[in-house]
MARVEXVO-145156 format. One record per residue (C-alpha): residue number from 1; x, y, z. Coordinates in steps of 0.1 Angstrom, whole numbers, padded with zeros to 4 digits. Example, Ala and Ser with C-alpha at 12.3 -4.5 7.8 and 13.67 -1.06 7.14 Angstrom:
// MARVEXVO-145156
+-----+-------+-------+-------+
|   i |     u |     v |     w |
+-----+-------+-------+-------+
|   1 |  0123 | -0045 |  0078 |
|   2 |  0137 | -0011 |  0071 |
+-----+-------+-------+-------+
***
This chain:
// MARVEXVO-145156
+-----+-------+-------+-------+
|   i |     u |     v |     w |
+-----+-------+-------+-------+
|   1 |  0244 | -0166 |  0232 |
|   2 |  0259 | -0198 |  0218 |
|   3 |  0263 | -0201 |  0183 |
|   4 |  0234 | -0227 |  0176 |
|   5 |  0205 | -0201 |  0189 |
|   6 |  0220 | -0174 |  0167 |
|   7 |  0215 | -0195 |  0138 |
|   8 |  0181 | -0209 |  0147 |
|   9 |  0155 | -0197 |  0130 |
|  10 |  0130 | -0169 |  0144 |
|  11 |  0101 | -0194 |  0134 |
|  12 |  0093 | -0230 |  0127 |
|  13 |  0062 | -0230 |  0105 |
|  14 |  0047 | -0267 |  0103 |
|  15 |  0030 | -0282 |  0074 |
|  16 |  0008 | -0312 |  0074 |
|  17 |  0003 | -0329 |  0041 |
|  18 | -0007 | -0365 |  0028 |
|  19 | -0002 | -0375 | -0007 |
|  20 | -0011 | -0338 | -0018 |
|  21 |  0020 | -0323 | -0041 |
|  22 | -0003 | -0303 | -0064 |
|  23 | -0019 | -0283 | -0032 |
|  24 |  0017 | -0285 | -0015 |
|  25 |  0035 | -0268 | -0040 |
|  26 |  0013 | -0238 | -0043 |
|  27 |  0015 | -0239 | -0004 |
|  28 |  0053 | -0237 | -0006 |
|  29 |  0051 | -0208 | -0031 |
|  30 |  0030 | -0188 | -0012 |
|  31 |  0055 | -0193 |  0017 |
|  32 |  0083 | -0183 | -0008 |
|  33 |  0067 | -0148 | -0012 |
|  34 |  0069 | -0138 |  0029 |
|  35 |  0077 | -0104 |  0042 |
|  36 |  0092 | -0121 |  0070 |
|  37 |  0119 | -0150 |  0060 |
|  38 |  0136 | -0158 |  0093 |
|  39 |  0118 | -0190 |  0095 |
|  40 |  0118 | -0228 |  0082 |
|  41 |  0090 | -0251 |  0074 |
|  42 |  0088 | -0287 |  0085 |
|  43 |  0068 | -0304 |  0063 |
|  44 |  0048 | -0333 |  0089 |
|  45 |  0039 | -0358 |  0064 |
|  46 |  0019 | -0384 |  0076 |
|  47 |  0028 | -0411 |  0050 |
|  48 |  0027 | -0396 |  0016 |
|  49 |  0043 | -0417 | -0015 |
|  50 |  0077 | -0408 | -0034 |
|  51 |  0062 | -0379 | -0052 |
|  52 |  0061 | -0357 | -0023 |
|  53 |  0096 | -0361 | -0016 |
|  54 |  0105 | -0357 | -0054 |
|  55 |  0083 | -0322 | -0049 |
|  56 |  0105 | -0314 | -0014 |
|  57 |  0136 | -0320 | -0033 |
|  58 |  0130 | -0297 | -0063 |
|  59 |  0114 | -0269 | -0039 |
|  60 |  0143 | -0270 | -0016 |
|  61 |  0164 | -0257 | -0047 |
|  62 |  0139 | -0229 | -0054 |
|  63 |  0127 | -0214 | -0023 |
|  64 |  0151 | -0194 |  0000 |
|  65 |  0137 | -0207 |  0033 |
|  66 |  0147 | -0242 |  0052 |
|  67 |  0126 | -0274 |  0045 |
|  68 |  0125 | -0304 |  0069 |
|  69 |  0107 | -0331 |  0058 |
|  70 |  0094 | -0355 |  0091 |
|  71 |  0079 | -0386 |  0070 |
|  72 |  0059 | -0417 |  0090 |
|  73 |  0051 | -0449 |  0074 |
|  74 |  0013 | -0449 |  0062 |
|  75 | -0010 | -0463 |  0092 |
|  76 | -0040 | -0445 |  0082 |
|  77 | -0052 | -0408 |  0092 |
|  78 | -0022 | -0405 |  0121 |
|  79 | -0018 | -0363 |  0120 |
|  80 | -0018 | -0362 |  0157 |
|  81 |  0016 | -0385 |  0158 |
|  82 |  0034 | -0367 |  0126 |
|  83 |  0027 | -0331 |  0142 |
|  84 |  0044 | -0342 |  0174 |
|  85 |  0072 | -0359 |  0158 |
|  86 |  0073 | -0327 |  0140 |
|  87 |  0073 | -0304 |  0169 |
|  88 |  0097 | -0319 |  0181 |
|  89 |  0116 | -0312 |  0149 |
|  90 |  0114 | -0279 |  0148 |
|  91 |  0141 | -0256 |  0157 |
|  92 |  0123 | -0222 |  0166 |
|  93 |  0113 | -0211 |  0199 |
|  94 |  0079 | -0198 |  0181 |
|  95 |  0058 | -0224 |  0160 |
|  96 |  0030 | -0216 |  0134 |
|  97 |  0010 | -0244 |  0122 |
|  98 | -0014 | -0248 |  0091 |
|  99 | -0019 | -0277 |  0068 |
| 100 | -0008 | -0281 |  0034 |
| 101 | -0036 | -0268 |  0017 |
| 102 | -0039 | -0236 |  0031 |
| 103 | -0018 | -0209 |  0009 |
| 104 | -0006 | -0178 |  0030 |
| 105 | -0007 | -0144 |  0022 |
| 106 |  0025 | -0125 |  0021 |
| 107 |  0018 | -0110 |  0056 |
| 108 |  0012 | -0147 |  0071 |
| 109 |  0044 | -0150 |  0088 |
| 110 |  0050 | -0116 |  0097 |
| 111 |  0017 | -0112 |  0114 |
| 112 |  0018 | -0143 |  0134 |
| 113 |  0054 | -0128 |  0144 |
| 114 |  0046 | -0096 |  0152 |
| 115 |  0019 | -0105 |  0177 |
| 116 |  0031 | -0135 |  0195 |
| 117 |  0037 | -0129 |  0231 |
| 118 |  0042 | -0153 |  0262 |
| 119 |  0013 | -0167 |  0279 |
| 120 | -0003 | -0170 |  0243 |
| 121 | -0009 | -0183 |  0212 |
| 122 | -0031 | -0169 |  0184 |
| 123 | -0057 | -0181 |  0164 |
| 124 | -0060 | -0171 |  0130 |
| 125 | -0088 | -0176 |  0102 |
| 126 | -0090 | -0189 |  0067 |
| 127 | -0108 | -0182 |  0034 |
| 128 | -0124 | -0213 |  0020 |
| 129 | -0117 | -0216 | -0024 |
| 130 | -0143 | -0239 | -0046 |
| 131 | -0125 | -0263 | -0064 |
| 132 | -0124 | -0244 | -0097 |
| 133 | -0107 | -0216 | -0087 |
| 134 | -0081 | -0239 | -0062 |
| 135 | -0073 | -0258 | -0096 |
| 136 | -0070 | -0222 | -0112 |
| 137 | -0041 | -0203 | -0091 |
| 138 | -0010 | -0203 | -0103 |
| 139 |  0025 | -0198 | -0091 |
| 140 |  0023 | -0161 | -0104 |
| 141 | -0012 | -0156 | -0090 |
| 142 |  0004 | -0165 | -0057 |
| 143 |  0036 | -0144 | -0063 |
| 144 |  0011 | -0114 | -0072 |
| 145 | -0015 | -0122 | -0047 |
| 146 | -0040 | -0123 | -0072 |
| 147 | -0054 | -0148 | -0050 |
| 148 | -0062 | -0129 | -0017 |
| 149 | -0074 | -0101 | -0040 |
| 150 | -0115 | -0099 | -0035 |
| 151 | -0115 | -0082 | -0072 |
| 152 | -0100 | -0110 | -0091 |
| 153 | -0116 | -0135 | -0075 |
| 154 | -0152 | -0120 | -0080 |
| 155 | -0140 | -0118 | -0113 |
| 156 | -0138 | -0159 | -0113 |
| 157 | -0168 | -0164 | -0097 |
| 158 | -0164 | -0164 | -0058 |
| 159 | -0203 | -0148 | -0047 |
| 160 | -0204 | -0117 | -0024 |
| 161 | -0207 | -0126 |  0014 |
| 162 | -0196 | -0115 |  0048 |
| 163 | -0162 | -0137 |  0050 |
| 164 | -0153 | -0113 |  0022 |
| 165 | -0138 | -0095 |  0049 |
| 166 | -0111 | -0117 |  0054 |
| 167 | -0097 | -0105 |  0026 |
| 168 | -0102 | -0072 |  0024 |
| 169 | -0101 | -0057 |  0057 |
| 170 | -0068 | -0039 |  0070 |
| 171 | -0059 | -0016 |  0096 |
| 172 | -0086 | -0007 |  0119 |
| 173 | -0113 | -0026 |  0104 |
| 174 | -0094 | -0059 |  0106 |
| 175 | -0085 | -0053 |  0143 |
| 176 | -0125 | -0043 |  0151 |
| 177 | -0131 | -0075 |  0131 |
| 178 | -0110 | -0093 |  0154 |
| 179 | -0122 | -0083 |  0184 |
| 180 | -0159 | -0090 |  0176 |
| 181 | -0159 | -0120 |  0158 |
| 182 | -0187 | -0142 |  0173 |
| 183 | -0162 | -0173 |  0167 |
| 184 | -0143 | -0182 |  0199 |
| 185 | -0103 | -0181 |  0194 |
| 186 | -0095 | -0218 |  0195 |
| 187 | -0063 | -0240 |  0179 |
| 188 | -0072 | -0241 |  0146 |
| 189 | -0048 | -0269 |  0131 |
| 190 | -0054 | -0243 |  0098 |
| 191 | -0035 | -0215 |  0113 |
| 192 | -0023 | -0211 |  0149 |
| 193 |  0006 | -0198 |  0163 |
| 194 |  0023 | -0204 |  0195 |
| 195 |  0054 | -0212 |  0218 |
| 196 |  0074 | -0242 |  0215 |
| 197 |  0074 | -0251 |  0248 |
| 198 |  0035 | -0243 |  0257 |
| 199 |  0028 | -0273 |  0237 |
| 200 |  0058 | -0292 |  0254 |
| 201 |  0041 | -0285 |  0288 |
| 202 |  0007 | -0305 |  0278 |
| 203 |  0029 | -0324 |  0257 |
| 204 |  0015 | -0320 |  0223 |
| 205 | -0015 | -0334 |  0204 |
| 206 | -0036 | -0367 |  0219 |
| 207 | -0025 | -0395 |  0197 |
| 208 | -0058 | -0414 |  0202 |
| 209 | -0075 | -0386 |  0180 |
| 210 | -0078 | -0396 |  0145 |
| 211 | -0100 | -0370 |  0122 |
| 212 | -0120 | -0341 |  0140 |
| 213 | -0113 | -0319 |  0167 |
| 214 | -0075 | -0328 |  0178 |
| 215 | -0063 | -0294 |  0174 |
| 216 | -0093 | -0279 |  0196 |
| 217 | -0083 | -0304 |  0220 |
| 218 | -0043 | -0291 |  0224 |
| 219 | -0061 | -0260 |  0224 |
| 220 | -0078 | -0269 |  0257 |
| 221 | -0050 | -0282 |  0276 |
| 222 | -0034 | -0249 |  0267 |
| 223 | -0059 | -0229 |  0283 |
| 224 | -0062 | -0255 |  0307 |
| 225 | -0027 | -0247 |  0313 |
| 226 | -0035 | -0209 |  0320 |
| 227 | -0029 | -0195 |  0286 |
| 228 | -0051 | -0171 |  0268 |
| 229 | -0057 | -0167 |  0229 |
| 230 | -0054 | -0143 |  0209 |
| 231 | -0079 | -0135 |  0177 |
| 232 | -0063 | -0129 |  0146 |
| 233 | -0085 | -0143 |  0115 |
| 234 | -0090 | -0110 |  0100 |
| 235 | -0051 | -0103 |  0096 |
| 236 | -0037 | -0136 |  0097 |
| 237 | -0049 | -0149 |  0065 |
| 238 | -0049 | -0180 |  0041 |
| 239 | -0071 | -0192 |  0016 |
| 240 | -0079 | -0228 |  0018 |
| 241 | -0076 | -0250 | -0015 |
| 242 | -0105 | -0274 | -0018 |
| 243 | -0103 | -0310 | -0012 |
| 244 | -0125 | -0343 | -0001 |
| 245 | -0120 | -0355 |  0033 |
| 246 | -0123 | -0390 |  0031 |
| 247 | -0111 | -0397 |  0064 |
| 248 | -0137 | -0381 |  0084 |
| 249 | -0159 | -0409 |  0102 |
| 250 | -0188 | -0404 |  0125 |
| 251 | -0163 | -0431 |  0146 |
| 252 | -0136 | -0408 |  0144 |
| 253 | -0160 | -0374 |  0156 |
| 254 | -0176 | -0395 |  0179 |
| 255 | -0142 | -0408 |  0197 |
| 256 | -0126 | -0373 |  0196 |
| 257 | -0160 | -0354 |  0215 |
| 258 | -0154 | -0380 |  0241 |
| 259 | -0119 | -0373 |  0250 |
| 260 | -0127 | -0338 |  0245 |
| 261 | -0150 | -0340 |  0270 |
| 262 | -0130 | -0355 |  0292 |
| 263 | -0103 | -0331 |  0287 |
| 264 | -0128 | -0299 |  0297 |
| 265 | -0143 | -0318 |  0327 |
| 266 | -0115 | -0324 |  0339 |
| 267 | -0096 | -0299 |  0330 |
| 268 | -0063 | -0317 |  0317 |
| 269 | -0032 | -0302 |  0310 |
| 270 | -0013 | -0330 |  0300 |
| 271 | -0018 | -0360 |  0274 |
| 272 | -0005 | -0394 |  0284 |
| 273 | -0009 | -0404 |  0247 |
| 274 |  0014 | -0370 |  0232 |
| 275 |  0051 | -0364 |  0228 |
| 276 |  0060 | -0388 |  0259 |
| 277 |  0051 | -0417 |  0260 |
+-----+-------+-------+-------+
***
């Protein structure tokens, strides 16, 4: 084994953000509290101002893991371009993404890593926060896991429901969970998992897709591809900070069902407008 794949790390995690640093931050902790630390993040950064770099900078020094920042100039919502500039950044075999809002629980990594396996990739879920309590956590509530605890947050004022579960079930439950979840196990740009050079092979994410739907999309010119998915949004979990999205446009939606569509009835594998050019 030459010296450069000893050294590379098990997994690349990628991390979209955009002019974000107080959601960021508490992202970054979270990732700071990992079972699992053979991995580095890559931060894909689709044109944020100085004060996310001044936040990379000062993390860098506090967390153990690897940050690489992969910046583009601002050109409006761009996320399918800085996530394949960042794939091809990343130095694991094995790449997890999720966006930079979305605060993982100290199993995250470990989870993802423990069930990846070739032919692959896994979806995995998320546990969407009201703005109050998303303003609320705090780097200890995120080093304590106060914030994937069900009691605590009940406690602030997050209503009984079904999606409950995603925080509290474990074991057996989680894995029946799993299995019989009505929601099909699609690339959720939130948190999915999968091999390096799966997304190579349909070369990466449509560039022509602005807000809405790009990461389904990879997802089916993966299975397109003859890969299957794996549902993990029971035991791979994040809670999702609140925020607006001022980018979504029925334009947008409208343009991204159309190359969907195209993509399914044709089934395509590969993007002209990904990676390669």
């Amino acid at each position: 084994m030459n010296e450069d794949k000893k050294d590379s790390p098990k997994i690349s995690i990628i991390v979209s953000t955009y002019n974000s640093e107080e959601w960021l931050k508490k992202v970054l902790w979270g990732f700071n509290c990992q079972i699992f630390k053979n991995f580095e993040v890559v931060i894909a950064d689709d044109g944020s101002g100085p004060k996310t770099k001044e936040l990379l900078d000062t993390m860098s020094k506090e967390v153990f893991y690897k940050i690489v920042h992969v910046w583009q100039e601002d050109d409006g919502f761009q996320k399918s371009r800085i996530l394949n500039k960042a794939v091809k950044a990343c130095n694991a075999e094995y790449i997890i993404m999720t966006d930079g809002d979305c605060i993982p629980r100290e199993d995250f990594v470990e989870v993802h890593y423990i069930n990846k396996e070739k032919g692959y990739f896994i979806s995995g879920g998320y546990y969407m926060l009201p703005m109050n309590i998303s303003k609320m956590i705090t780097k200890e509530d995120i080093q304590e896991q106060n914030c994937f605890k069900i009691q605590w947050l009940k406690e602030k004022g997050v209503p009984k429901t079904f999606k409950n579960n995603k925080l509290t079930a474990n074991g057996l439950i989680s894995k029946f969970l799993n299995t019989f979840t009505p929601t099909n196990a699609s690339w959720n740009g939130h948190n999915s998992s999968g091999w390096k050079k799966d997304i190579l092979n349909v070369n990466g994410f449509d560039e022509r897709m602005q807000y809405g739907g790009q990461d389904r999309e990879l997802g089916e010119r993966l299975f397109n591809f003859g890969l299957k998915s794996k549902q993990l949004r029971y035991s791979a979990v994040c809670v999702h900070l609140d925020h607006k999205r001022g980018y979504k446009t029925p334009e947008s939606i409208a343009k991204n069902m159309a190359i969907r569509k195209e993509t399914r009835n044709q089934k395509q594998v590969w993007s002209h407008y990904g990676i390669t050019k």
